[in-house]
SELUMPA-564810 format. One record per residue (C-alpha): x, y, z; residue in three letters. Coordinates in Angstrom, 1 decimal. Layout:
REM SELUMPA-564810
<site><u>X</u><v>Y</v><w>Z</w><residuo>ala</residuo></site>
...
***
This chain:
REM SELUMPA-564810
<site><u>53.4</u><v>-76.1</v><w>-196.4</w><residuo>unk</residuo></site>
<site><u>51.7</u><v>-74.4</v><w>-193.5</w><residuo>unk</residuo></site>
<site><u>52.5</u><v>-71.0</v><w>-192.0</w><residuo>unk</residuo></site>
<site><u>55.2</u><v>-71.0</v><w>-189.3</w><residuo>unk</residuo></site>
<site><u>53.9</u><v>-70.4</v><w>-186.5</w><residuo>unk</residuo></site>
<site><u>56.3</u><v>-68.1</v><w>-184.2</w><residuo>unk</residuo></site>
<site><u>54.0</u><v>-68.9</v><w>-180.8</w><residuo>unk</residuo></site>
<site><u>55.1</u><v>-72.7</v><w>-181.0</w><residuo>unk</residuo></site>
<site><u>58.7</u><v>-71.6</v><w>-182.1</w><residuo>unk</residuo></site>
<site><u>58.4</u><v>-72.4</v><w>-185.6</w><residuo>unk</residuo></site>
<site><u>60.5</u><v>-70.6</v><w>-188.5</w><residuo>unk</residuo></site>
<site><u>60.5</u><v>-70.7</v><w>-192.6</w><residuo>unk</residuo></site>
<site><u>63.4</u><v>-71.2</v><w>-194.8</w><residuo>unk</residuo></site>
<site><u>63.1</u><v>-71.0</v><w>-198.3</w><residuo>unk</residuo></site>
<site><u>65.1</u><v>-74.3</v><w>-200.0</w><residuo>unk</residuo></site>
<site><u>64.8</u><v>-74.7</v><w>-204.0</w><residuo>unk</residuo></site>
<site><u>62.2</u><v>-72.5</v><w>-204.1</w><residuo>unk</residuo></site>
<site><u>59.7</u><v>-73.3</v><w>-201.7</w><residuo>unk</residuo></site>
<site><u>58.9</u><v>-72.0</v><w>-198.6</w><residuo>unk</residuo></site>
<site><u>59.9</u><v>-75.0</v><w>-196.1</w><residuo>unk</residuo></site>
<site><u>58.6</u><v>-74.9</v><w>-192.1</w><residuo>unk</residuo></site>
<site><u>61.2</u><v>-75.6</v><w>-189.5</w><residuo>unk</residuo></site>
<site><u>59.7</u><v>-77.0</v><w>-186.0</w><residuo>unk</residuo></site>
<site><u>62.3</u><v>-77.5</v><w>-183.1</w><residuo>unk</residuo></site>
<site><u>60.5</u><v>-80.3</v><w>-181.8</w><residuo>unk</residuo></site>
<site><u>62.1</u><v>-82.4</v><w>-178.5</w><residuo>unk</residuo></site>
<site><u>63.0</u><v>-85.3</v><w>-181.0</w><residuo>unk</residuo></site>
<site><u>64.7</u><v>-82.9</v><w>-183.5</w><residuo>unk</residuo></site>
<site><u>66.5</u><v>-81.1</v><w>-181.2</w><residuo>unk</residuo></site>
<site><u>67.8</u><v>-84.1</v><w>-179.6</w><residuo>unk</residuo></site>
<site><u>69.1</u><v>-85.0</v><w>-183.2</w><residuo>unk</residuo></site>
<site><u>70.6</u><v>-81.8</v><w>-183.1</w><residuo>unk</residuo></site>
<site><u>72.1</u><v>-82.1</v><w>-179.9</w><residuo>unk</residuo></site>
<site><u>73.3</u><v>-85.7</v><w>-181.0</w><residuo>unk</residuo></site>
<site><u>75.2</u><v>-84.3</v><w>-183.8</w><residuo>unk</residuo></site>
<site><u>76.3</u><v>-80.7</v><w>-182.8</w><residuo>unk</residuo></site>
<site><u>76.8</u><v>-81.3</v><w>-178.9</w><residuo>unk</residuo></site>
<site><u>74.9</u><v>-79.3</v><w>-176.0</w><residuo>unk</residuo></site>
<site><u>72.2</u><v>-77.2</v><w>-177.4</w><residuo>unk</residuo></site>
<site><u>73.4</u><v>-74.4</v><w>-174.9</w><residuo>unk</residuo></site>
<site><u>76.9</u><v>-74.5</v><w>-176.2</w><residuo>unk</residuo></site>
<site><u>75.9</u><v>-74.5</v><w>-179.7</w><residuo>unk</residuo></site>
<site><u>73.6</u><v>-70.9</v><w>-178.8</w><residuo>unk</residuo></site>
<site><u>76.8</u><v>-69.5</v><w>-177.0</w><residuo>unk</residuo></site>
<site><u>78.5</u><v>-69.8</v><w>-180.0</w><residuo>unk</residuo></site>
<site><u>76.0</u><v>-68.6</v><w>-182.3</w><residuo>unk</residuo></site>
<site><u>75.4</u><v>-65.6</v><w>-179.6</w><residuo>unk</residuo></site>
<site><u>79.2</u><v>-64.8</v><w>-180.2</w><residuo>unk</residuo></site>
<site><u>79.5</u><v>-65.0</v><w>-183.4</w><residuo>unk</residuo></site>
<site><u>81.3</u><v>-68.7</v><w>-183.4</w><residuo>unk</residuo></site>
<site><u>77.9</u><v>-70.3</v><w>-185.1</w><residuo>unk</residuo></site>
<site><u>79.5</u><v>-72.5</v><w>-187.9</w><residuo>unk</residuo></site>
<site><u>77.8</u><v>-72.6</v><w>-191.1</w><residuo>unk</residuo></site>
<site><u>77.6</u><v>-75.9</v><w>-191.3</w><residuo>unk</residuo></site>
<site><u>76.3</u><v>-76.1</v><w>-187.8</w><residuo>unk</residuo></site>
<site><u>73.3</u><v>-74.1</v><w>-188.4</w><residuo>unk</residuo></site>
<site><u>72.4</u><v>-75.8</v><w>-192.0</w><residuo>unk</residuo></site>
<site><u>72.0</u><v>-78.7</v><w>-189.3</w><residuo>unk</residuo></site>
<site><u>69.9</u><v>-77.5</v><w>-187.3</w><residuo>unk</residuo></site>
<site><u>67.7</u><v>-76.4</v><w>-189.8</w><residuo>unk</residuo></site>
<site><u>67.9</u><v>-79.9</v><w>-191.5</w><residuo>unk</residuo></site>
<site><u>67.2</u><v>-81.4</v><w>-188.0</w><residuo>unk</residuo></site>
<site><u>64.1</u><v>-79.1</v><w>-187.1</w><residuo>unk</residuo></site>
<site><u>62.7</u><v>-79.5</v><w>-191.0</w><residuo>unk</residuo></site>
<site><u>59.5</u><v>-80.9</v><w>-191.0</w><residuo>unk</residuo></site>
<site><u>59.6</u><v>-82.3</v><w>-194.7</w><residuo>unk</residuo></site>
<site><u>62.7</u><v>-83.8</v><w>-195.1</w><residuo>unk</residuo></site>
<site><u>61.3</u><v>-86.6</v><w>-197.4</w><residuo>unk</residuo></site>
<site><u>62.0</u><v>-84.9</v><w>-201.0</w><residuo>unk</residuo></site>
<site><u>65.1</u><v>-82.6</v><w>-199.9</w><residuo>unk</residuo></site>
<site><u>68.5</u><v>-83.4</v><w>-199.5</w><residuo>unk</residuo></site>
<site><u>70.7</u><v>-82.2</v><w>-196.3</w><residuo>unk</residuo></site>
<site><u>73.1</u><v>-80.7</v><w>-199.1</w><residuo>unk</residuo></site>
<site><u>70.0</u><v>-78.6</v><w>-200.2</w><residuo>unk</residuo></site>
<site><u>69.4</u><v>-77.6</v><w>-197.2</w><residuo>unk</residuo></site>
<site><u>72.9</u><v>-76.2</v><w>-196.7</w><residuo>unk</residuo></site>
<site><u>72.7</u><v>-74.8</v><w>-200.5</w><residuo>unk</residuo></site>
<site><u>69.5</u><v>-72.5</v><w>-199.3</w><residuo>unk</residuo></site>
<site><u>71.5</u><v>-71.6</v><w>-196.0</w><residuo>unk</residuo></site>
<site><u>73.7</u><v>-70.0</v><w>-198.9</w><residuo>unk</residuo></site>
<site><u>71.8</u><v>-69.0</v><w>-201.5</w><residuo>unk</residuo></site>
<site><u>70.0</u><v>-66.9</v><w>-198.9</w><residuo>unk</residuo></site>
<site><u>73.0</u><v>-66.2</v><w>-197.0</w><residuo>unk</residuo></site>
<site><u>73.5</u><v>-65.1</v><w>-193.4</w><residuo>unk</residuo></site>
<site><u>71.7</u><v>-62.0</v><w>-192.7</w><residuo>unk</residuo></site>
<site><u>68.4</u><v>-63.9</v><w>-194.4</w><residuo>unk</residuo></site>
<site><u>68.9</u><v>-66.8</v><w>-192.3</w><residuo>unk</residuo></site>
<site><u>69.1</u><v>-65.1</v><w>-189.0</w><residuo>unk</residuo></site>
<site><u>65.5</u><v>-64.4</v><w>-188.5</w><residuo>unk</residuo></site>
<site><u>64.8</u><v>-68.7</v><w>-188.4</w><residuo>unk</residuo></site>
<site><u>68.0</u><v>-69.7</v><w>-186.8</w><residuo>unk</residuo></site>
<site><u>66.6</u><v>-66.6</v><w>-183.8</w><residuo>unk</residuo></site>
<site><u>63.8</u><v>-68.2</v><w>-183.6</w><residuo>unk</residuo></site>
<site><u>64.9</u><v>-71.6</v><w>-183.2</w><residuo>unk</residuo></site>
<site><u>67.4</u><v>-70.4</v><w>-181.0</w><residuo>unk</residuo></site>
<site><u>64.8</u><v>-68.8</v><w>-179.1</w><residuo>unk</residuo></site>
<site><u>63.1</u><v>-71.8</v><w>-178.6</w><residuo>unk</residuo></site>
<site><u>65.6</u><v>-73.8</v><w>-177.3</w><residuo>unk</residuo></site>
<site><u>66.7</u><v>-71.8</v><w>-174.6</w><residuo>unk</residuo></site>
<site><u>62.9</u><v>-69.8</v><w>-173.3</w><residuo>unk</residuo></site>
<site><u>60.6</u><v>-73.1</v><w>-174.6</w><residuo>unk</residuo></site>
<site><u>56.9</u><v>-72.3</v><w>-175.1</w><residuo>unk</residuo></site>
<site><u>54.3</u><v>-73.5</v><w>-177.6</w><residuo>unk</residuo></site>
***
């Protein structure tokens, strides 16, 4: 894996094991947005607390780069494994991305 690269938006998350890269690309964040509805909507509710677990497990799963050998349900096992206050710093930074751009 390479090293996330926060100037381009990109975030880590650890999932069985191994240090995975999350990129919020425009084609995975439409596959976000496909799934979980406006982008904006879905940071409102993360910005007030209403963030679903669920929903963030996919929106990492949609901005993983590797998604060849892991399963959306490992994705979502890491989300908890880790839990919340661990997973805050990539979903920020995904989050961040969506709604200032950059890289």
């Amino acid at each position: 894996m390479s090293v996330a690269n926060p100037v381009r938006g990109e975030a880590a998350l650890s999932i069985a094991g191994t240090a995975r890269l999350l990129r919020p690309s425009f084609t995975a964040l439409v596959a976000a947005e496909e799934e979980l509805g406006p982008l904006f909507a879905l940071v409102e509710r993360a910005g007030s607390g209403q963030l679903r677990l669920a929903e963030m497990a996919a929106l990492f799963w949609h901005c993983l780069i590797e998604r060849d050998s892991i399963s959306r349900e490992q994705v979502g096992e890491a989300v908890t494994d880790a839990g919340l206050a661990a997973c805050a710093a990539p979903l920020r930074m995904l989050l961040g991305q969506i709604l200032q751009g950059g890289g």
